[in-house]
C-alpha angles and dihedrals in degrees: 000000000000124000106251101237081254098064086033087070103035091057091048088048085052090050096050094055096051086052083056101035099049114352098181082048102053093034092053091045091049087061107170148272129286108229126207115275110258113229089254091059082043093054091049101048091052089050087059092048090061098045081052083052096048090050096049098049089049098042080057103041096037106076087193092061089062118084121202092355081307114130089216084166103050084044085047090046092050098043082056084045093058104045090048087066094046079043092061106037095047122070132204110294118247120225117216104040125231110325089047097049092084117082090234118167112291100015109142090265082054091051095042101061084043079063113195128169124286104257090051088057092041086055092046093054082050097058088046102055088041083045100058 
């Protein structure tokens, strides 16, 4: 269910004023996006899946991977199983939420292929978080 225009703003007014009233808080609170897993991360995290596989079906069918009558490969097989899928469904986290995640003039991509030296970058962090 949508947010009315009235509780829009209210929650953007309530948002501002986090930002002024603690930036690292709020900052480190807003965390990031998740983006859509590329084919080649696909590709990766099946592979995984597969190796997982491969582990499961020999800690079972070996009798010398088990210790003490415990099949530690096959749990090991399925815990890299299992991270291969996570792997594969989840993409690369995006720092800066949904009003950064556009290059407009003077982000900080804009700001990187300008160059400058590292103090002047280091001044320009500090007016924004003294800006918002």
């Amino acid at each position: 269910m949508p947010l009315s225009d009235h509780e829009q703003r209210m929650l953007d007014q309530i948002e501002s004023a986090l930002y002024a009233e603690d930036p690292k808080f709020a900052s480190s609170v807003r965390g990031g996006t998740l983006r859509a897993p590329s084919a080649r991360r696909r590709l990766q995290g099946a592979l995984l899946f597969v190796l997982g596989l491969a582990m499961l079906v020999v800690g079972v069918a070996v009798k010398a991977t088990m210790i003490g009558g415990f099949p530690v490969l096959s749990v090991l097989g399925f815990v890299v199983m299992f991270a291969g899928v996570v792997f594969a469904i989840t993409g690369p986290r995006v720092t800066g939420g949904r009003d950064r995640s556009a290059a407009a003039p003077g982000s900080p991509r804009q700001r990187r292929q300008r160059g400058g030296s590292f103090t002047n970058r280091m001044e320009d962090r500090f007016r924004r978080r003294f800006d918002e």
